[in-house]
Each structure stands twice: as C-alpha cells, then as structure tokens.
C-alpha positions in Angstrom: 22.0 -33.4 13.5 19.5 -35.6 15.3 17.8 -38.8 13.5 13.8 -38.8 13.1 13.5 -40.7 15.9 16.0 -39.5 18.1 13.7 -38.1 21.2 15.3 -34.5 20.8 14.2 -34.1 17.0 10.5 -34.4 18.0 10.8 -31.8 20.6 13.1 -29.5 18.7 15.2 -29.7 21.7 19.1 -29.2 21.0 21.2 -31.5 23.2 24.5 -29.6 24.3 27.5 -30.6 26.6 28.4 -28.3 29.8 30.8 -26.9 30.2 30.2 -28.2 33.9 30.4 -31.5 35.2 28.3 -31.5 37.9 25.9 -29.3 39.7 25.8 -28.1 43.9 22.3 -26.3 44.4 21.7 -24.4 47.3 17.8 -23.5 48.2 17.1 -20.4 48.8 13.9 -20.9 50.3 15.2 -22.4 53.5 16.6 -18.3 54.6 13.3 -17.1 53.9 11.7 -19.8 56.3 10.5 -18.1 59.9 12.3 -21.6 61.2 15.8 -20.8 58.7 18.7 -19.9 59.6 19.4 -16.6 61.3 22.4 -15.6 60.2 23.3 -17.7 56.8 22.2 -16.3 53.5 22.5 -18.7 50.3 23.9 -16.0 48.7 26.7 -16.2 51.0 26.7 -20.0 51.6 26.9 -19.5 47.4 29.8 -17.4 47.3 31.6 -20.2 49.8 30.8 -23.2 48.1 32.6 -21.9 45.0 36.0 -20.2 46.3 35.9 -23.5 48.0 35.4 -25.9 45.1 37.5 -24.3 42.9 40.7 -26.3 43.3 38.7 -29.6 42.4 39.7 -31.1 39.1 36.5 -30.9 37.8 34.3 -28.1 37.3 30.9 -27.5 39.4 28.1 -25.4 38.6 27.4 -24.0 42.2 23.3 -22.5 41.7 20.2 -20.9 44.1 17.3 -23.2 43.3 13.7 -22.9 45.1 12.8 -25.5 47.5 14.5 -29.0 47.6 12.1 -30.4 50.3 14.8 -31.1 52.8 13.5 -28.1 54.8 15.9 -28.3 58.1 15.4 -26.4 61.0 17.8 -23.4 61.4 20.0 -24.8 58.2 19.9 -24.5 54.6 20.0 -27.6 52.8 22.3 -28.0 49.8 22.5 -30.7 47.3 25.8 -32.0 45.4 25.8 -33.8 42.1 29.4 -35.0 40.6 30.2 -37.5 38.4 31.3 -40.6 40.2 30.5 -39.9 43.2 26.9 -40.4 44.9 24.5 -38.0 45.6 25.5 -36.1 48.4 22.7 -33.4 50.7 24.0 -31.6 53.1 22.4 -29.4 56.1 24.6 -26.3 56.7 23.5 -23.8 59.8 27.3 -22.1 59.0 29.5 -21.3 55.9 32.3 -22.6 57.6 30.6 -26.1 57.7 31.1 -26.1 53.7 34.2 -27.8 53.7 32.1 -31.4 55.1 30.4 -30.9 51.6 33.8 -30.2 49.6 35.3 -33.5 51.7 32.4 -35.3 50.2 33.0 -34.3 46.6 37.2 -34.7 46.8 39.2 -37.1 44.1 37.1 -36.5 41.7 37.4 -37.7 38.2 39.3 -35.0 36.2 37.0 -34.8 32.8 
C-alpha cells in the first residue's frame, strides 16, 4: 500500500508493473494524411512490427497512437521505446523496411 505522501496515494492512482517492457507506437494519423503513404496501413505496418519482434528477449507492447508530430511525407512514422536502448523514430514508406527498426532494438536486456 502507498505512504501519505507517496505521489500515487494523493491521486488514488495504483502503480502496476507491465507485463511489457517497452512500447513501439505507430501513428495512425500519418495514413490518413492526403500527403501519407499510399499503400501502407498502420494496421498492417502493426501486424509486422510484432511477428517481427517476437523473437526479442524482451517483451514489446507494439500500439496505434494519434499523431507523434513526426508527420513524414509518404511514410508513417513509428516510435520505439526499450529499456537500454535509446529512443529510436523511425520513417517507414514499406513494411518490409521494419526490420531497420527491429536492428535498432536487437540485444536487448532480457528482464
């Protein structure tokens, strides 16, 4: 339980661990854009990211968020958070071009 002045207890917030360690999110804005990509869906880009993470050690949370403010031209911009590693954006006009993100994220800690 949280102490009187632990900053959770005065927001009634309960602090939980993931079961994730870090967090890849993909915009989904950027297909919607008259200037996105014409043939790349997030949805898609989605699905790739996570077949193709799976084999890390650690686990990632692979998400559709709104706007990240990279807004590239005929891309979709993606952003990679993992523990031990730096933050890591990414401008992908195909889902092949997924594994330069995965490259980025390899030898991760195990957790």
């Amino acid at each position: 339980m949280a102490s009187p002045d632990h900053p959770s207890a005065a927001v009634g917030a309960a602090i939980v661990k993931p079961r994730f360690a870090g967090v890849v999110l993909v915009c989904r804005e950027c297909e919607k854009r008259s200037s996105g990509p014409s043939k790349l869906k997030a949805k898609d880009l989605q699905k790739e990211l996570k077949r193709s993470l799976a084999p890390l050690p650690v686990r990632l949370r692979i998400v559709q968020t709104g706007c990240l403010g990279m807004c590239p031209k005929k891309r979709i911009a993606v952003v990679a958070m993992a523990p031990g590693k730096p933050l890591c954006a990414a401008e992908l006009r195909r889902a092949d071009e997924v594994q330069a993100v995965v490259a980025a994220l390899q030898e991760l800690p195990s957790s």
